[in-house]
Every structure is written in C-alpha cells, then in structure tokens.
MARTOR-404876 format. One record per residue (C-alpha): chain; x, y, z; residue in three letters. Coordinates in steps of 0.05 Angstrom, whole numbers, plus 5000, padded with zeros to 4 digits. Layout:
[pt A,[X,Y,Z],ALA];
...
//
This chain:
[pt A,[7690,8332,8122],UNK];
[pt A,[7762,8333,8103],UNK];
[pt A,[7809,8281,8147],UNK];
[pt A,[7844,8305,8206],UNK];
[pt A,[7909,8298,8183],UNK];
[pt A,[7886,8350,8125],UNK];
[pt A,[7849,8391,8176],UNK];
[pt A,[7916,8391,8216],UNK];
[pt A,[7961,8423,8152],UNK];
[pt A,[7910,8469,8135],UNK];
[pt A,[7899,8494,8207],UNK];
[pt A,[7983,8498,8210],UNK];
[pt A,[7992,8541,8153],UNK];
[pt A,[8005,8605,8166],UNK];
[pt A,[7977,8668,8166],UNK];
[pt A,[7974,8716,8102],UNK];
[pt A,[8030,8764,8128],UNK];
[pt A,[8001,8822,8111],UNK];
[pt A,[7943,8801,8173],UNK];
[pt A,[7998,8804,8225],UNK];
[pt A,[8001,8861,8260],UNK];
[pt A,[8062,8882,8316],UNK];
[pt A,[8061,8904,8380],UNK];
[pt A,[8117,8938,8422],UNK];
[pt A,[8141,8895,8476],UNK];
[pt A,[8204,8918,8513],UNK];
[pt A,[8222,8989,8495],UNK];
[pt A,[8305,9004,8501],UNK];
[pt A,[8343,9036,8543],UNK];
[pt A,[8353,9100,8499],UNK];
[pt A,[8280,9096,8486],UNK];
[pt A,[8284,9094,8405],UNK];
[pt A,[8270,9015,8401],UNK];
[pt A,[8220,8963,8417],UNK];
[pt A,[8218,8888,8407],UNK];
[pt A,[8165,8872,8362],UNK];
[pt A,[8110,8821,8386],UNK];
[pt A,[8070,8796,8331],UNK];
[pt A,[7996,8788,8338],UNK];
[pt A,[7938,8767,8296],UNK];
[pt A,[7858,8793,8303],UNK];
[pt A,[7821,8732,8330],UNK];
[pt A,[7772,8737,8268],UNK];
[pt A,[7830,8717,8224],UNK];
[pt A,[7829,8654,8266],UNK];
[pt A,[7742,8652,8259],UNK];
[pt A,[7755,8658,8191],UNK];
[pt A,[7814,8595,8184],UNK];
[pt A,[7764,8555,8225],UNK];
[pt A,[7698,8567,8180],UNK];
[pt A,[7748,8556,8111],UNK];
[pt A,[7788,8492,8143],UNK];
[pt A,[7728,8459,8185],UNK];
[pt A,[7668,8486,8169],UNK];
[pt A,[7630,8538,8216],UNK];
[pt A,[7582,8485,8233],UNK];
[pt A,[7635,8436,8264],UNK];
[pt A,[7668,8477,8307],UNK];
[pt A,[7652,8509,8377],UNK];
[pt A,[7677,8556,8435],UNK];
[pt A,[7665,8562,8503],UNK];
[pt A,[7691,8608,8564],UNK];
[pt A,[7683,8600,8639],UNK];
[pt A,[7722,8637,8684],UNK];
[pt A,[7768,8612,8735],UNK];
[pt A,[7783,8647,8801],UNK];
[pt A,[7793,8721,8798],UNK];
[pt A,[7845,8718,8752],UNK];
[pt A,[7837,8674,8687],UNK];
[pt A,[7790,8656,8635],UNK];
[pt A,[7790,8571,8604],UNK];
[pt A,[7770,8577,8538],UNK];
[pt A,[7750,8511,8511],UNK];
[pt A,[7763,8502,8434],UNK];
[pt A,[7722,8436,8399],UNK];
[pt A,[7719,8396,8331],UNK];
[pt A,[7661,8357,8318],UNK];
[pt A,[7650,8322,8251],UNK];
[pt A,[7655,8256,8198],UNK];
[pt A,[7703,8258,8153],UNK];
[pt A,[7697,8224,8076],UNK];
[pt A,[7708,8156,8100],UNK];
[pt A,[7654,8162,8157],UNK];
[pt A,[7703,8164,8205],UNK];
[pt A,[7683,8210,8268],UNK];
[pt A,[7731,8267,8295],UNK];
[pt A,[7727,8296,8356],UNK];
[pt A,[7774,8343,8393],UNK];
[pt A,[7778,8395,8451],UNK];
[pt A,[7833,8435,8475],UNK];
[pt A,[7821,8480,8526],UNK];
[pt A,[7877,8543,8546],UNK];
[pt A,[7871,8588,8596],UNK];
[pt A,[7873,8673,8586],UNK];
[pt A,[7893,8721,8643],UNK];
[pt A,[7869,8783,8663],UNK];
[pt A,[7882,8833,8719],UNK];
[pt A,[7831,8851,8767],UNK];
[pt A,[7832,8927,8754],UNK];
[pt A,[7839,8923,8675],UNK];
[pt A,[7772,8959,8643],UNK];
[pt A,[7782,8906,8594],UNK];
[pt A,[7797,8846,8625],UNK];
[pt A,[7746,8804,8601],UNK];
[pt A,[7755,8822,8524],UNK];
[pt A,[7825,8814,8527],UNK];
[pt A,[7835,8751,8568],UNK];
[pt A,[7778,8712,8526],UNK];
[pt A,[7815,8734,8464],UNK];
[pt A,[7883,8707,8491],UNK];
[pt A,[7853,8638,8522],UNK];
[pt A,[7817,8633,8452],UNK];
[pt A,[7890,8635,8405],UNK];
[pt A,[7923,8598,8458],UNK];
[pt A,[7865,8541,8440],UNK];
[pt A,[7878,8556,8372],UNK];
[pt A,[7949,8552,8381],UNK];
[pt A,[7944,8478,8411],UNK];
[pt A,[7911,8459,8351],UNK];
[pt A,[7969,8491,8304],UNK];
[pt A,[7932,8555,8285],UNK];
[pt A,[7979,8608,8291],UNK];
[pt A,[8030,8568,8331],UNK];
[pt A,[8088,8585,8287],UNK];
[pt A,[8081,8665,8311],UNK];
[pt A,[8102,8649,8379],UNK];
[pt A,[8179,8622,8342],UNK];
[pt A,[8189,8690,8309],UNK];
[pt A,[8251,8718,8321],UNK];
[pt A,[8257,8763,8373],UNK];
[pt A,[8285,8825,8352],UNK];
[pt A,[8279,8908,8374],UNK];
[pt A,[8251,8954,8324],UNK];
[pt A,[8262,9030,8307],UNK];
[pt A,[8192,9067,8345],UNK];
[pt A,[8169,9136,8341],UNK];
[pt A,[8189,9191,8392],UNK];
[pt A,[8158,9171,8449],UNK];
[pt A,[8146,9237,8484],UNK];
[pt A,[8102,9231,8543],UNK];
[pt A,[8066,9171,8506],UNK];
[pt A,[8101,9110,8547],UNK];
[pt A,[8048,9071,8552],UNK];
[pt A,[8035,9058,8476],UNK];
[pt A,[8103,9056,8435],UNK];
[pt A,[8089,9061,8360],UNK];
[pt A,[8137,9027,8295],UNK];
[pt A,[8165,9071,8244],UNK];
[pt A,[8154,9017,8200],UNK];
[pt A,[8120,8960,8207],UNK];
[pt A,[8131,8929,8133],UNK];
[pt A,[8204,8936,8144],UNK];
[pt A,[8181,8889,8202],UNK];
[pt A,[8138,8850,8170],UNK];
[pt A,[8193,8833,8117],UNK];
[pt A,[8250,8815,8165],UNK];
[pt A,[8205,8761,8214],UNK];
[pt A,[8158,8732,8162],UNK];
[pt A,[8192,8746,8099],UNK];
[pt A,[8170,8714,8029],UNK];
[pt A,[8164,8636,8073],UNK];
[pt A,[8091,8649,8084],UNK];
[pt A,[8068,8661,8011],UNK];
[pt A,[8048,8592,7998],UNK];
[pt A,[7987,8569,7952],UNK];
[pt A,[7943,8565,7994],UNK];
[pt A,[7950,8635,8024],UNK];
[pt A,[7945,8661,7953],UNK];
[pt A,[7884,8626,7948],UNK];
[pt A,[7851,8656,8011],UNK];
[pt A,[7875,8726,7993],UNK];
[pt A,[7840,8723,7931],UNK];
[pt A,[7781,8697,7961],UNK];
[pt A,[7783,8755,8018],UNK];
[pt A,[7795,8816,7971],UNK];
[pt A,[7734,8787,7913],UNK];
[pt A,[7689,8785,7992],UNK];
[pt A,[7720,8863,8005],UNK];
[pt A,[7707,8887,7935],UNK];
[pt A,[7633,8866,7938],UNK];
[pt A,[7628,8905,7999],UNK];
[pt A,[7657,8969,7979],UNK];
[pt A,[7622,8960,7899],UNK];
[pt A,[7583,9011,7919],UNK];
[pt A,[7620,9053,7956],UNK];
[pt A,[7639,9124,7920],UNK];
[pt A,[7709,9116,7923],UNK];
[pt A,[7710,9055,7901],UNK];
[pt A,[7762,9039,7841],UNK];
[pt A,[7768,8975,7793],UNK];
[pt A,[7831,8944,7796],UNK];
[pt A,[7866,8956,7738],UNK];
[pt A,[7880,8887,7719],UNK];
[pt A,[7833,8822,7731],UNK];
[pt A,[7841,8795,7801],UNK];
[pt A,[7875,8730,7772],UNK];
[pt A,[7926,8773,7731],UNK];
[pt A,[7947,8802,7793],UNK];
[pt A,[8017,8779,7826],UNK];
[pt A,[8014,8775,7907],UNK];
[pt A,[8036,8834,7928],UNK];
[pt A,[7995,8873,7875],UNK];
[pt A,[7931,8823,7909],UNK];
[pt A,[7941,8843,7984],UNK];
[pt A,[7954,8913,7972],UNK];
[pt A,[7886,8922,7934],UNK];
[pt A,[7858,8879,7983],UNK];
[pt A,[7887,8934,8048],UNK];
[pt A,[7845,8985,7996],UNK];
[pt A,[7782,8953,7991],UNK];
[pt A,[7791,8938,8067],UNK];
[pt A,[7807,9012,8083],UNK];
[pt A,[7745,9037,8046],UNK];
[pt A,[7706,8995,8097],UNK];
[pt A,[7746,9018,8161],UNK];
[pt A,[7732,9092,8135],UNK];
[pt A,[7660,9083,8118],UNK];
[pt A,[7645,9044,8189],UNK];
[pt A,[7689,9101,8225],UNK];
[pt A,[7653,9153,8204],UNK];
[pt A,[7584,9126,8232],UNK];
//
C-alpha cells in the first residue's frame, strides 16, 4: 500500500472538471441569475478511493442521529511498503428534513463527501469562487433553476488549474473502461485518432460520448 503522505496528494487532487456538475443556489432578484454551487456524484469519490487506496482498504458506515442527521463514518485500513500500519476514521454528519421523500439518499450522500472532504477528497470545491450565473427563463419552474451554460461555468471556476497528470491519466483510464462498454453498442464510433494521440479536451469529450451512449441505452430500459 502506497504511504499516507502519497495517499494524502493523491486523495487532494482534484476532480477531472468535466465530472463537476453545478447547481443553482441563490437565484437574483430579476430572476435571470443563479450562483452556481458546484457538486460532484459520490461515485466519482468511490471511484478516487478504489484508484488511490484500494477498494479493499477502505470502508463506510451510516447511523443516524436524532430525527434530523445522518454520521457517516469514513475508514482507512492498510500497510504501506515499509510495513508500516495506517489507520484512519473521520466521521461527518449529513442533514435531512423530516418531510423530504428523499431524506435518507440525500443526507447519506452529503455526510459521505463531507467524510471525504476531511480526508482532502474534493475539499478544494468548497473554495470556488462564488459567483451568479446566466439561467434559463424560469417560468413557473422556481423550484429547479437551470444554466444556460454550464461550460462557460465550468471554464471561469475551475479553469485549465485542474488538468494535471494525473487527471489525464484517470481520464484515459475512464473513457478505454466506457469504450468497452459501449463496443458493442450500434452507435458506437472509433475515435478517429488512437486514445494516446488524443489532446485533453479531444479525451473528455469522447469520453461524455461513450458515457452518453450508456445513459441512452440504460434510459431506454
């Protein structure tokens, strides 16, 4: 097992930016802007955990507290190359209102990244800048605010900073797992260069391909 201090970079480093998604938080006055919130799909964070630690050394656990709140407690469990044992636990709480349908999805999802986060995963989204957005007309839909664009987003808070090596590295990794499962799907297009040729924007974008194949396909069941 890698040493903590490694464990601790890799776990820090952030997220491909094309896996971070927004959310509208406040909408403005004149209705035609939100602030974005960024957010990431806890399987991204699954998926750092099995490539920095291993699926095998690491472990999650939920218990509820009271009628509001859910402790999710995050652990490490391993060796490292010198024989040296690691062990950690943080544990973060998620809350949850007591006449949301989907209080118990939501709040174990938010106690789970706020574990993450005390471990560095993901930790850097809560310093984006805070900043309001263009959104689509509204209408009667005020509970659900939609961006007109979210790469325009994407390009202002995370910018080029978060296209490091190692983010290459897992985006290759992710779109070669994508393109065997959508090989034998019947849309399904070769790139038109090898995977290694490609640049990184040229990567992710056949990556959100091979990914959209799936969503359509799984839809559609």
């Amino acid at each position: 097992m890698k040493s903590w201090e490694l464990i601790n970079y890799e776990l820090s480093e952030p997220f491909n930016a094309y896996t971070v998604e927004f959310r509208a938080g406040a909408v403005s006055y004149d209705k035609k802007s939100a602030m974005a919130l960024a957010y990431v799909d806890p399987r991204e964070y699954q998926f750092r955990l099995d490539e920095v630690v291993g699926s095998g050394y690491w472990n999650v656990q939920y218990r509820q507290i009271g009628d509001a709140g859910i402790v999710c407690t995050l652990q490490i469990t391993g060796t490292d190359d010198n024989g040296n044992p690691i062990q950690a636990m943080r544990e973060e709480v998620g809350e949850f209102e007591a006449n949301d349908r989907s209080r118990w999805p939501n709040a174990s999802s938010q106690s789970f990244k706020r574990a993450c986060s005390s471990f560095g995963l993901g930790r850097y989204l809560y310093g984006l800048k805070q900043k309001y957005f263009p959104i689509k007309e509204m209408g009667d839909n005020t509970y659900n605010p939609r961006f007109l664009d979210v790469e325009q987003i994407r390009s202002e808070l995370l910018g080029g900073q978060h296209i490091t090596p190692e983010n290459r590295r897992r985006t290759e990794e992710r779109v070669i797992q994508l393109m065997a499962q959508t090989y034998n799907h019947e849309k399904f297009i070769m790139p038109s260069v090898a995977i290694t040729e490609m640049n990184y924007d040229e990567l992710v974008q056949y990556g959100k391909h091979c990914k959209s194949l799936i969503s359509t396909e799984t839809s559609g069941k």
